[in-house]
N, C-alpha and C positions, 0 to 999 in steps of 0.2 A: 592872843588869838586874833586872827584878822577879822575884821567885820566886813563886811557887804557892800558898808561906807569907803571901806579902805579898797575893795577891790575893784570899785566904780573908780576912786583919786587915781589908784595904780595906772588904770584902763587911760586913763586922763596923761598919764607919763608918754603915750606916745605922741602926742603932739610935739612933740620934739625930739621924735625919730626920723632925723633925714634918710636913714638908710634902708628903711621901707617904703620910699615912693620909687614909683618906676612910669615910666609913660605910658607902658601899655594898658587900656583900659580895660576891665576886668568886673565883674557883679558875681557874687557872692548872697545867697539866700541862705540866711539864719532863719530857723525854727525856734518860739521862744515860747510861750503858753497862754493863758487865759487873761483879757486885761485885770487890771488888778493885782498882781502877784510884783513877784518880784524878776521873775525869768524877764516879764515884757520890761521890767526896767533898765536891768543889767546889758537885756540886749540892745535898747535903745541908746544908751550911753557907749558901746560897743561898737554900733555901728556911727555914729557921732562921732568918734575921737579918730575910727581907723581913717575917715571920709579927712577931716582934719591933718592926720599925718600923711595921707597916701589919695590926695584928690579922684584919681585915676581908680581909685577901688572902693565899690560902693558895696557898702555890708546892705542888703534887703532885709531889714527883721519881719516876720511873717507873725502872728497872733497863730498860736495852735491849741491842743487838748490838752498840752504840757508833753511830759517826759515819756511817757508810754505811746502815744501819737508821735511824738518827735525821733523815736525808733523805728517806728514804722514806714514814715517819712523818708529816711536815713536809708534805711533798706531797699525802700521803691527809688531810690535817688531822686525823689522828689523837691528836695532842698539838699542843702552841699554842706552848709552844717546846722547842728541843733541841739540846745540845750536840756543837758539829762542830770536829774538829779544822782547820789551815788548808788541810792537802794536799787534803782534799776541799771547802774551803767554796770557794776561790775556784773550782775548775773548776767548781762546782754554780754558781757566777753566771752562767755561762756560758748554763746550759741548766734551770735551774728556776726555771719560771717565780712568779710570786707569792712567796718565800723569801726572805724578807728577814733584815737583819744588826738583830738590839733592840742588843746590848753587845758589846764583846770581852769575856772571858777572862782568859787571860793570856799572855805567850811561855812558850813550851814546848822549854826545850833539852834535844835528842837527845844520849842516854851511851849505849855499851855499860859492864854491870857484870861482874866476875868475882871468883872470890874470892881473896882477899886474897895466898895462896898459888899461885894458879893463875902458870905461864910468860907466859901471854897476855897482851902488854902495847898489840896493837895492832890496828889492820882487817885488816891482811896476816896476826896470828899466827892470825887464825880461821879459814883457809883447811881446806876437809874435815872441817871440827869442827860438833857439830851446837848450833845457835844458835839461843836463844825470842827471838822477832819479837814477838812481841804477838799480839792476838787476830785471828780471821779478818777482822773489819769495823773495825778501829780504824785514827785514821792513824797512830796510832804506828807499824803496821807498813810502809804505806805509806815512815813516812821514813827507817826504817830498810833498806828496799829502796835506795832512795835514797843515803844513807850510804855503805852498801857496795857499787852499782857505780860511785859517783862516787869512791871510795878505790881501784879495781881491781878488785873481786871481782864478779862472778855472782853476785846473789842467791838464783836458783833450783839453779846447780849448782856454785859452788865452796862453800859452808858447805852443811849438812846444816836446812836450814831448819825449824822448829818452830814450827805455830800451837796458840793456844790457843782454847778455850772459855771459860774464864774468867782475867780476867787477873792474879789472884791466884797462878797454881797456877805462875807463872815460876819465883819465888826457890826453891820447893819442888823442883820441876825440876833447875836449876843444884846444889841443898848434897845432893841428893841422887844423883848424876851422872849423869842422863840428858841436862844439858845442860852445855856450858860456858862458856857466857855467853848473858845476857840484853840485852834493851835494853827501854830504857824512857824517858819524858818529863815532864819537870818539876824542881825541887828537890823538894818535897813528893808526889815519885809513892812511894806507897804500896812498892812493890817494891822501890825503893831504899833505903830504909832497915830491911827485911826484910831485905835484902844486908848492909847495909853494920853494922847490928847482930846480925851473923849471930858464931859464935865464930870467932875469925881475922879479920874485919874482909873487906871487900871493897875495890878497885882498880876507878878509873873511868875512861874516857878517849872521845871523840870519833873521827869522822874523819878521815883523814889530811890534813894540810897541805892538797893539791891537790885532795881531795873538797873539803874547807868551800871553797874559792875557787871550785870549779866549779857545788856549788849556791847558794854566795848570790849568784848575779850582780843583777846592778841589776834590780829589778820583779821578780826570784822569787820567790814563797811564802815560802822559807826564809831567812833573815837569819844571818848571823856573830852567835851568842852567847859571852859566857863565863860559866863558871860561878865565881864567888867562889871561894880559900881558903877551906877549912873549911866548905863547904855540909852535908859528910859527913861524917860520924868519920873519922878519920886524914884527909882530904885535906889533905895541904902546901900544895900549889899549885895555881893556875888552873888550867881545863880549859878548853880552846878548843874547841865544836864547831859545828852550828846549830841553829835551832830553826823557829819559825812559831807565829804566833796563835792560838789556840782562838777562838771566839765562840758566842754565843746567838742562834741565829735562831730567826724566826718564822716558822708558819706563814702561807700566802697569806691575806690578810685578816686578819691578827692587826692590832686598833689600838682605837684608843676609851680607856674610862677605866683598864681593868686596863694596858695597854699605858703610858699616860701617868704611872701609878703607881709603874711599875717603872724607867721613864726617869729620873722627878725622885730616886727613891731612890737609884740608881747614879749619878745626878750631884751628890751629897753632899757624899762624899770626892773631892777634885781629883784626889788624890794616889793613889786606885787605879788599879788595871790596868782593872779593871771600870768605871772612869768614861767615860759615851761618848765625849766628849772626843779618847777613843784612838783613836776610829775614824778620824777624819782623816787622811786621807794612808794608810790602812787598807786599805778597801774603797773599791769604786766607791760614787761618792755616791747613783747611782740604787739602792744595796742596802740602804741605811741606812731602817730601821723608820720608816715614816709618822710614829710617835711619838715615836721617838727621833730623828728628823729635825726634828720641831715644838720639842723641848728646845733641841736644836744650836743651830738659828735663834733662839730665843728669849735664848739666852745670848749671843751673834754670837760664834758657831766658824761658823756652815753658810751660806753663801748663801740667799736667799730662789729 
């Protein structure tokens, strides 16, 4: 399973793509979410490497409300792309129109954190305990609703539910005890290793057995992840939970030369998360970026 880490190094593969610079100059405004998270990081390394391979073309990362702002955004053509988790991208296929898919992302697997000390060792021990979600607009929260009534519980009335403003302010929350546990997404989500290098060390764990079975059925959103031994400080062992795709969409009408710049760049590295490549078998193929659809075919992964 690729990590967060691995789709930032990917991102990093383009600095030695000669064949996405071009002269003409070009600005590109990404939508990424709340500081603190992991969206504003991925995008910031994102627009770093394309600035690096392709001078001429400057990715704008923008700070937003996350995934559900950055839809909306998308729609108004207020920025040109913006980063959506997958709880809301595939039902936005549904029903926005013009919102196309430029790249994935990365898989994104769902942990609850606690600390190291804490009794809590499971979805059932959270029950009446008050729990950071994530922020108001992110899917993290989303999938962690999910999580926990696919494990048993009430999202809204068996745990004491907590949103944030910004999604920094969790791990703060949790060492300070206004909350006692966190969830959050990714190997490299910023809050987990806020956690997990906290003094005492932090304790991760997923879903229970018959949640993961009952969100990753066939064609869900959400997929059976694991997370490696030793993703964290102290984890021993595997963590079984789920997770689902991030991606880069475009807004309606996003294509031409910036759009074909950013395609040939992310299709570099084979071996990223971020390679279009991944989209296949991803998204519906009427979602896939005009330009990053001309790549596809051009390489033969896409039908004409």
């Amino acid at each position: 399973m690729a990590s967060r880490r691995t789709a930032l190094l990917g991102v990093l593969g383009l600095l030695a793509s000669g064949s996405a610079r071009s002269d003409e100059p070009a600005r590109v405004v990404l939508a990424t979410a709340t500081p603190g998270g992991g969206f504003p990081a991925f995008g910031s390394a994102f627009a770093d490497t394309i600035r690096h391979a392709d001078p001429t073309l400057i990715i704008e990362s923008r700070p937003s409300g996350g995934s559900v702002d950055n839809l909306g955004l998308l729609q108004a053509g207020s920025v040109d792309l913006g980063l959506v988790q997958g709880e809301y991208a595939y039902p936005a296929f549904a029903v926005a129109d013009g919102v196309t898919v430029l790249a994935p992302m990365y898989p994104t697997p769902g942990l609850f954190v606690v600390p190291a000390a804490s009794p809590i060792r499971s979805v059932a021990d959270l029950r009446g305990r008050p729990v950071v979600l994530g922020t108001h607009q992110s899917g993290l929260t989303v999938m962690a609703r999910s999580a926990l009534a696919a494990s048993g519980l009430d999202p809204h009335h068996d745990i004491r539910p907590i949103l944030l403003d910004r999604a920094g302010d969790g791990p703060t929350l949790v060492r300070d005890g206004q909350a006692d546990a966190l969830w959050g997404g990714g190997l490299d989500w910023p809050g987990f290793f806020a956690m997990a290098r906290a003094p005492g060390g932090a304790r991760f764990f997923g879903p229970s057995e018959a949640g993961i079975a009952r969100l990753a059925q066939p064609g869900a959103a959400m997929k059976r992840l694991t997370v490696p031994a030793g993703s964290f400080p102290g984890q021993a062992d595997p963590i079984e939970t789920v997770g689902s795709w991030s991606f880069v969409l475009a807004r309606p009408g996003f294509d031409g030369d910036a759009a074909d710049r950013i395609a040939r760049a992310l299709g570099h590295d084979r071996a990223a998360p971020t390679n279009p490549k991944n989209l296949i078998g991803l998204v519906p193929p009427e979602r896939i970026n005009a330009a990053t659809a001309r790549y596809l075919r051009a390489a033969g992964l896409l039908q004409p």
